[in-house]
PDB file as gemmi writes it, atoms N, CA and C in Angstrom:
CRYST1    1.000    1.000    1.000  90.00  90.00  90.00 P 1                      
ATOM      1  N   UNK A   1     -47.682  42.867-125.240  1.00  0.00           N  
ATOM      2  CA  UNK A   1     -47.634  43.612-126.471  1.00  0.00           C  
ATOM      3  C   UNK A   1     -46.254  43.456-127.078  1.00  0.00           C  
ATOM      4  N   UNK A   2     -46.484  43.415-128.109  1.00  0.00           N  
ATOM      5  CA  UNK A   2     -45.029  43.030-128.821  1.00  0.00           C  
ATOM      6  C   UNK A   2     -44.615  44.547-129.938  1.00  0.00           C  
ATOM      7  N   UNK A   3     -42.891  45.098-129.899  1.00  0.00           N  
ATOM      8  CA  UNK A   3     -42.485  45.783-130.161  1.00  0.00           C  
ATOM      9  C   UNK A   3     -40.967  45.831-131.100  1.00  0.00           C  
ATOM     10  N   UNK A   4     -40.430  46.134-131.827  1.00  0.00           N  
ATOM     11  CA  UNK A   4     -39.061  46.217-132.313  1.00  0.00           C  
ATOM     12  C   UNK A   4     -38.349  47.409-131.107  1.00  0.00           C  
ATOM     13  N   UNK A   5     -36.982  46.653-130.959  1.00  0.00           N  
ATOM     14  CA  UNK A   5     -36.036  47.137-130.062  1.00  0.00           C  
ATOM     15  C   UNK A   5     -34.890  47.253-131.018  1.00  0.00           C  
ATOM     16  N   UNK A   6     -34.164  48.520-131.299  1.00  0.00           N  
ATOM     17  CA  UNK A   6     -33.047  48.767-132.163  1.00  0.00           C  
ATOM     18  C   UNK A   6     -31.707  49.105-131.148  1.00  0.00           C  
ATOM     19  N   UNK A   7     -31.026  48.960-131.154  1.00  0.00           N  
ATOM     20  CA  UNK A   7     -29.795  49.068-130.122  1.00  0.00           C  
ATOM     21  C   UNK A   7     -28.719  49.349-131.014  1.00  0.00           C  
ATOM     22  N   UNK A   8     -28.076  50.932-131.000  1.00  0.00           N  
ATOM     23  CA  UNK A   8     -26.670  51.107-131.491  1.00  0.00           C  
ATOM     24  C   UNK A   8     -25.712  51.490-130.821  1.00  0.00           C  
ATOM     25  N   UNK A   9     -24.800  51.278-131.788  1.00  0.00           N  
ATOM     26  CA  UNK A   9     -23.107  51.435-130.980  1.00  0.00           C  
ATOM     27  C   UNK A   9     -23.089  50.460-129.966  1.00  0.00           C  
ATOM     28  N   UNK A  10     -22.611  50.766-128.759  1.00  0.00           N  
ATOM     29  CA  UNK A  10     -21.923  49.723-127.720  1.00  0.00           C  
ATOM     30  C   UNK A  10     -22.909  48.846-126.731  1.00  0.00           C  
ATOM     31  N   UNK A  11     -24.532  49.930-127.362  1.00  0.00           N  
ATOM     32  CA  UNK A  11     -25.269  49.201-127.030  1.00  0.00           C  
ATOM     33  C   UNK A  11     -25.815  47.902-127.256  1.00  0.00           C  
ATOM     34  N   UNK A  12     -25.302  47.429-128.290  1.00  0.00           N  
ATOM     35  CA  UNK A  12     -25.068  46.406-128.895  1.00  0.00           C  
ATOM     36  C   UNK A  12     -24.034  44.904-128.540  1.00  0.00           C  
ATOM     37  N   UNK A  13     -23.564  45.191-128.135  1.00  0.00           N  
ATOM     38  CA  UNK A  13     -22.280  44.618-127.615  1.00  0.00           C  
ATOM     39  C   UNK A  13     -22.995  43.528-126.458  1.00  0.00           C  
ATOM     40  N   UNK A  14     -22.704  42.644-126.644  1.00  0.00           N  
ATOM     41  CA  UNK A  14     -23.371  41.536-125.939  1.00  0.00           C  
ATOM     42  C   UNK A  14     -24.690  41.296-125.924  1.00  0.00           C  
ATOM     43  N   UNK A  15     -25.809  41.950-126.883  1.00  0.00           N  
ATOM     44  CA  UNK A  15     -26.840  42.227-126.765  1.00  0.00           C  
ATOM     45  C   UNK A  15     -27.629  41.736-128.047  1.00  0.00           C  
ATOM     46  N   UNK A  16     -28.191  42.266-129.345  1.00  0.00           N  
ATOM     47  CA  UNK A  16     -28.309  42.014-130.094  1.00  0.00           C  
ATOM     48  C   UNK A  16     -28.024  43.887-131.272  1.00  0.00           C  
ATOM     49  N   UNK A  17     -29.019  43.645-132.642  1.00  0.00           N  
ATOM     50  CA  UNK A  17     -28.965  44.730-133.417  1.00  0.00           C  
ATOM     51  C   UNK A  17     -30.298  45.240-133.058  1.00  0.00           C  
ATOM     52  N   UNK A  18     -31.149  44.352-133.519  1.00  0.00           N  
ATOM     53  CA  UNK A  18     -32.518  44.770-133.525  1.00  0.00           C  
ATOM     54  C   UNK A  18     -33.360  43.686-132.925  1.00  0.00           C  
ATOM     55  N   UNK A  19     -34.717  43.664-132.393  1.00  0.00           N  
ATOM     56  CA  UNK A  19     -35.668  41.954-131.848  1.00  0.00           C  
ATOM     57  C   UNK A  19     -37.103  42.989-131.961  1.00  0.00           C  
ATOM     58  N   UNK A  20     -38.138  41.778-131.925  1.00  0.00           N  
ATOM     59  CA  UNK A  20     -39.013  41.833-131.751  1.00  0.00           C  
ATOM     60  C   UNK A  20     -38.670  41.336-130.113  1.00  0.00           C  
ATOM     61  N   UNK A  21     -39.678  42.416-129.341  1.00  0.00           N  
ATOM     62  CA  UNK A  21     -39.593  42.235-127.518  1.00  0.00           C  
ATOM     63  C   UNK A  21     -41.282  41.793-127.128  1.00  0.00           C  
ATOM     64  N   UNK A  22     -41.233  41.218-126.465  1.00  0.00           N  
ATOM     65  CA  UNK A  22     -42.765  41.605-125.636  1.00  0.00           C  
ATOM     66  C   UNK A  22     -42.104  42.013-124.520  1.00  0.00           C  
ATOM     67  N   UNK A  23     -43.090  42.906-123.782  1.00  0.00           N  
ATOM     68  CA  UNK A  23     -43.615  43.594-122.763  1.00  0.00           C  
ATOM     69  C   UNK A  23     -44.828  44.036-122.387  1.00  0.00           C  
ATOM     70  N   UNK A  24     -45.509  43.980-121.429  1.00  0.00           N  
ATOM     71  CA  UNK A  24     -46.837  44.275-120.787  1.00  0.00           C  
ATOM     72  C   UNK A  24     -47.421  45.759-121.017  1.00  0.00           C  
ATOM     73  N   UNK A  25     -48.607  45.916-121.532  1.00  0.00           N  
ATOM     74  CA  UNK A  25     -48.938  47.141-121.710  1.00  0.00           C  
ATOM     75  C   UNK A  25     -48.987  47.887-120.218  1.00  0.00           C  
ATOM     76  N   UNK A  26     -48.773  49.220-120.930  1.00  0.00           N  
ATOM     77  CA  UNK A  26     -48.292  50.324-119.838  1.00  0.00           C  
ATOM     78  C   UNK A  26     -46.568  50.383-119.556  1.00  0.00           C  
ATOM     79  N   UNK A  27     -45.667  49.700-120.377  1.00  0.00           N  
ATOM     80  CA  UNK A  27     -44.453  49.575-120.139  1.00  0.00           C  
ATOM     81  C   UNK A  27     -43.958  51.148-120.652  1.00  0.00           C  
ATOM     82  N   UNK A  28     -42.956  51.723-119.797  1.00  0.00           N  
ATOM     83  CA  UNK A  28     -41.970  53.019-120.085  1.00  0.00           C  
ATOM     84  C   UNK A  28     -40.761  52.729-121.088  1.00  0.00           C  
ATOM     85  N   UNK A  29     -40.441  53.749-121.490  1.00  0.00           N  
ATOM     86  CA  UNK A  29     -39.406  53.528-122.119  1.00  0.00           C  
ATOM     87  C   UNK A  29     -38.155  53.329-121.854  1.00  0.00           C  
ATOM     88  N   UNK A  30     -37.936  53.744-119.998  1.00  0.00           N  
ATOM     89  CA  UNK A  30     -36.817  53.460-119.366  1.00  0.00           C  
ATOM     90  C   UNK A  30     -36.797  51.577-118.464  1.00  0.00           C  
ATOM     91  N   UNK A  31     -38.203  51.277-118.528  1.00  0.00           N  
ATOM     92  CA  UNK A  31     -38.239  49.896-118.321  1.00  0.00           C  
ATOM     93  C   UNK A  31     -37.719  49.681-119.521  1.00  0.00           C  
ATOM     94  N   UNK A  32     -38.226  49.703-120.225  1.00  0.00           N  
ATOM     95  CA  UNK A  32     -37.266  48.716-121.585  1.00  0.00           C  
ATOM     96  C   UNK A  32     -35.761  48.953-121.248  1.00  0.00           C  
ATOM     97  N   UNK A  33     -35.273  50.092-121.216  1.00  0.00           N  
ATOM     98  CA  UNK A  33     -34.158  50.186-120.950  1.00  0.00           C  
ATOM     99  C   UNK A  33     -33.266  49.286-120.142  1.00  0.00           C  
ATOM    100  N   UNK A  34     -33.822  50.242-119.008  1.00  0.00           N  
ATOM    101  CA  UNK A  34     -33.013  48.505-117.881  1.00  0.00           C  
ATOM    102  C   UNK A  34     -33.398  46.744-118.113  1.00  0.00           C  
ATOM    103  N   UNK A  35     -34.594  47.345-118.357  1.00  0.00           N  
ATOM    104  CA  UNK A  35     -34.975  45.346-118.503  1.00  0.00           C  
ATOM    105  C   UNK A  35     -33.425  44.943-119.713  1.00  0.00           C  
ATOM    106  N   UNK A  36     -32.746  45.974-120.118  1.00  0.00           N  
ATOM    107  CA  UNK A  36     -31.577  45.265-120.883  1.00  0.00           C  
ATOM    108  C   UNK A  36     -30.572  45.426-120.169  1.00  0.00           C  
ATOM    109  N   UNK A  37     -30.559  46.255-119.250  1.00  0.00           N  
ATOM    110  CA  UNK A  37     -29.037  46.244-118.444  1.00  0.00           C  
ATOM    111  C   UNK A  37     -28.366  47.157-118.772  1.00  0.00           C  
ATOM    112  N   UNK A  38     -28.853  48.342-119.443  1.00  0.00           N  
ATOM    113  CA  UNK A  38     -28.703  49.450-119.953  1.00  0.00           C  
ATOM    114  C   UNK A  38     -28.850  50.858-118.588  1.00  0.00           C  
ATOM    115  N   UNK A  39     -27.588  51.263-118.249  1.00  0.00           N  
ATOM    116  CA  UNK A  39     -28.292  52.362-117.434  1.00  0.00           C  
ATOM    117  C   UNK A  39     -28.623  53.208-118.365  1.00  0.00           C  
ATOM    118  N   UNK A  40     -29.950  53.510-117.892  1.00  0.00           N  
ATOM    119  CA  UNK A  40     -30.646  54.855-118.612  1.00  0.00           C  
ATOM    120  C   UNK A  40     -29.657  56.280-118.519  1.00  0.00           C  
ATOM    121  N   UNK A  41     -28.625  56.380-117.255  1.00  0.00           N  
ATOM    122  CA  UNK A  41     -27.487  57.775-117.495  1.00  0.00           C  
ATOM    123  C   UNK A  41     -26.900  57.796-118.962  1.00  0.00           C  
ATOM    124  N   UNK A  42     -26.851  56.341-119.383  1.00  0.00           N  
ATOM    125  CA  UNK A  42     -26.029  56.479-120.387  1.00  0.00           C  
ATOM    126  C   UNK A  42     -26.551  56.836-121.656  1.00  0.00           C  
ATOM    127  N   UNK A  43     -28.027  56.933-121.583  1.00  0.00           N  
ATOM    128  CA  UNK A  43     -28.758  56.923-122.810  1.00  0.00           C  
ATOM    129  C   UNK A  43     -28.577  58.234-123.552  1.00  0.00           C  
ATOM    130  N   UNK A  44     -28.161  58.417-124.585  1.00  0.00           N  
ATOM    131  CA  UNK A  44     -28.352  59.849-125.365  1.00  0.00           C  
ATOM    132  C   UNK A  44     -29.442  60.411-125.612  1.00  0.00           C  
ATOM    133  N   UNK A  45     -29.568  59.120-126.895  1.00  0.00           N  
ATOM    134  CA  UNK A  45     -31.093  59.940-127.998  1.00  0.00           C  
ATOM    135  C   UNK A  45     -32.016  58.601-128.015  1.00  0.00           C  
ATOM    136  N   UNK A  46     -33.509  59.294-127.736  1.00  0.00           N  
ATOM    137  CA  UNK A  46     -34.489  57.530-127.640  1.00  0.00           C  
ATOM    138  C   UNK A  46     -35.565  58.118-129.068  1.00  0.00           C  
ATOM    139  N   UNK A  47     -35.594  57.421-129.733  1.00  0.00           N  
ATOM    140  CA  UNK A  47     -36.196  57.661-131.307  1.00  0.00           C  
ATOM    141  C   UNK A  47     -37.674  56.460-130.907  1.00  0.00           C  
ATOM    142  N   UNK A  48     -38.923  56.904-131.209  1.00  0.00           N  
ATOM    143  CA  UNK A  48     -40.065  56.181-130.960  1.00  0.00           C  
ATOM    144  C   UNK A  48     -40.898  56.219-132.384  1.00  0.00           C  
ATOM    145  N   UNK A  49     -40.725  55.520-133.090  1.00  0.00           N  
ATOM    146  CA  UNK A  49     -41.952  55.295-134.539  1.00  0.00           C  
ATOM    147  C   UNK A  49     -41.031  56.846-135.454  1.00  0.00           C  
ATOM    148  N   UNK A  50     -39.723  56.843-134.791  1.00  0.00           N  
ATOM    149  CA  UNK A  50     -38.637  58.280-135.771  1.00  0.00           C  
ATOM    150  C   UNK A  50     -38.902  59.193-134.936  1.00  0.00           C  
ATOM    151  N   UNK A  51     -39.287  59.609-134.043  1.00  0.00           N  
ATOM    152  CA  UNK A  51     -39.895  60.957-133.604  1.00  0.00           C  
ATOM    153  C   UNK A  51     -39.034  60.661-132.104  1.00  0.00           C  
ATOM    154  N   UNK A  52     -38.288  61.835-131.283  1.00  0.00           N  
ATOM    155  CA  UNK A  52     -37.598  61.782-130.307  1.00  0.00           C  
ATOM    156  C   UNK A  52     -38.920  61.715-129.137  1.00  0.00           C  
ATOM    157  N   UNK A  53     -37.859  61.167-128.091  1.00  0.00           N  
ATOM    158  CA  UNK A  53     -38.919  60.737-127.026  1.00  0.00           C  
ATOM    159  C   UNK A  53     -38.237  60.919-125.681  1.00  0.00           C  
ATOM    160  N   UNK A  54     -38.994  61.119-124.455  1.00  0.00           N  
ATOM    161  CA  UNK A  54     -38.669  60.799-123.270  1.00  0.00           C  
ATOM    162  C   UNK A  54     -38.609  59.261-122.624  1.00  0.00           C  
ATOM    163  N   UNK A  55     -37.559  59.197-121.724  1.00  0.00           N  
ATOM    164  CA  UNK A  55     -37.705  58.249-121.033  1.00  0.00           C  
ATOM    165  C   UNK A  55     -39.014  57.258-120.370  1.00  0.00           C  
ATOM    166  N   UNK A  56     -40.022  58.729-119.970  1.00  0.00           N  
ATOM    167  CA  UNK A  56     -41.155  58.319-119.847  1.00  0.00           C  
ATOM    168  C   UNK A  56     -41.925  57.847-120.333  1.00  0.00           C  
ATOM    169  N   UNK A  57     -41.894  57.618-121.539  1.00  0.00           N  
ATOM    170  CA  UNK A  57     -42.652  57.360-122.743  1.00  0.00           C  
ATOM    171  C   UNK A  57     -43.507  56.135-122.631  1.00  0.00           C  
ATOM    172  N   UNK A  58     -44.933  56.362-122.679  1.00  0.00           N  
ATOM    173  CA  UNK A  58     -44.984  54.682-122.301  1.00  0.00           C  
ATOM    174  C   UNK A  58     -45.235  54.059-124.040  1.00  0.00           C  
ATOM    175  N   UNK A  59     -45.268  52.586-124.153  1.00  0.00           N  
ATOM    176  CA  UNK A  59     -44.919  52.307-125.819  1.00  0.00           C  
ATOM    177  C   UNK A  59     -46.104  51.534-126.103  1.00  0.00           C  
ATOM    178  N   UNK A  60     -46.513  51.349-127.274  1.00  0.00           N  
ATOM    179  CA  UNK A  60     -47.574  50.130-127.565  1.00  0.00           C  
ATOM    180  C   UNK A  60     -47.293  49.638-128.451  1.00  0.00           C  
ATOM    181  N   UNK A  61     -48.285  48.173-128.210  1.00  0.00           N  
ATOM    182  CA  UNK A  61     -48.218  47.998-129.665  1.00  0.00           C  
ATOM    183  C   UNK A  61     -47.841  48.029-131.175  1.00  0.00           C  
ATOM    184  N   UNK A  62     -46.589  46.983-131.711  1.00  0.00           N  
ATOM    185  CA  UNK A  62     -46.046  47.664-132.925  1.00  0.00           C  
ATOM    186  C   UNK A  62     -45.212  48.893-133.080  1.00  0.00           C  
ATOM    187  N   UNK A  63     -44.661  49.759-131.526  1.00  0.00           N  
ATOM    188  CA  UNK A  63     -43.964  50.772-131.745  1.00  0.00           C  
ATOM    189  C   UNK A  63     -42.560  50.013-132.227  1.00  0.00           C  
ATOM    190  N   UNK A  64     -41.776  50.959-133.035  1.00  0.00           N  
ATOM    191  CA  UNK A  64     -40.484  50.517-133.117  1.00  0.00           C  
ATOM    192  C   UNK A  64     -39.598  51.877-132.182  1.00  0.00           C  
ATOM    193  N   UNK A  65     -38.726  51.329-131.202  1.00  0.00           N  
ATOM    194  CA  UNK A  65     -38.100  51.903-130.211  1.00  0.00           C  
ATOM    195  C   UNK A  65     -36.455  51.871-130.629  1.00  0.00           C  
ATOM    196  N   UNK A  66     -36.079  52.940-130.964  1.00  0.00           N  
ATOM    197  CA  UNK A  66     -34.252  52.902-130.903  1.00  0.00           C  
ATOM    198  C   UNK A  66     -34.008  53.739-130.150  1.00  0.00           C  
ATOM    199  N   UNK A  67     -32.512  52.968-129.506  1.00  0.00           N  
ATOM    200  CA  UNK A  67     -31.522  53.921-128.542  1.00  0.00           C  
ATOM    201  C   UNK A  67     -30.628  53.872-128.110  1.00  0.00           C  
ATOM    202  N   UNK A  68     -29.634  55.083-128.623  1.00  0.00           N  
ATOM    203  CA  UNK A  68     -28.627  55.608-128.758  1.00  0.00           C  
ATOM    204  C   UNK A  68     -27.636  55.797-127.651  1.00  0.00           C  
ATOM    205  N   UNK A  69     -26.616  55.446-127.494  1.00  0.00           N  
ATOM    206  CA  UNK A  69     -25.811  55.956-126.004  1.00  0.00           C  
ATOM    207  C   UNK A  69     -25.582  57.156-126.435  1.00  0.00           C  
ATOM    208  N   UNK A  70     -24.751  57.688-125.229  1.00  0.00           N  
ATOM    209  CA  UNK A  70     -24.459  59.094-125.155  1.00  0.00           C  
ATOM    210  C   UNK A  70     -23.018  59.330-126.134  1.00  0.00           C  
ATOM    211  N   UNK A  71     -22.803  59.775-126.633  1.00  0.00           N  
ATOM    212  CA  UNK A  71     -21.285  59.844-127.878  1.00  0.00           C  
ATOM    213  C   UNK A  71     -20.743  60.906-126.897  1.00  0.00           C  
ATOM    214  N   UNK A  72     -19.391  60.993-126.920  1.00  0.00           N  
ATOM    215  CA  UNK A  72     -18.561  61.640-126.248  1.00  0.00           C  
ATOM    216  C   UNK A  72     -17.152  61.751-127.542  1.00  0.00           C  
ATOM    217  N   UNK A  73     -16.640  62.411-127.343  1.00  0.00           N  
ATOM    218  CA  UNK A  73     -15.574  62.616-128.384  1.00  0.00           C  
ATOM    219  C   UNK A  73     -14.842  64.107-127.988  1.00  0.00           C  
ATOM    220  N   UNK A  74     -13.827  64.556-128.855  1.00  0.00           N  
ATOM    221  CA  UNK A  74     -13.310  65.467-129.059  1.00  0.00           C  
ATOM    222  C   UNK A  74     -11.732  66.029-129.974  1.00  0.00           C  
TER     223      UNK A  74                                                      
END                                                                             
């Protein structure tokens, strides 16, 4: 099944902005994750078709998936 993958901030960084991905139906949203090399600790906010999501999330078809690291500041 094929999906858009959005990646911001530093998630980006050696990686790309945005792709069309395949992955096998029944895939989570924290497989996508690592399948990039992304620890999921670091993940902030996961946005699925705009609407916030769990890690668990499983995705289909045409979803568009963004995600956010964790922002730290002060």
């Amino acid at each position: 099944m094929r999906l858009t993958v959005r990646l911001f901030a530093f998630f980006r960084d050696g990686r790309f902005r945005e792709r069309e991905c395949d992955y096998p139906e029944g895939t989570t949203v924290r497989e996508i994750i690592t399948s990039l090399g992304i620890d999921p600790g670091e993940v902030g906010v996961i946005m699925l078709n705009s609407r916030h999501c769990s890690q668990d999330q499983v995705v289909h078809q045409g979803d568009k998936l963004a995600i956010f690291p964790v922002i730290g500041g002060g």
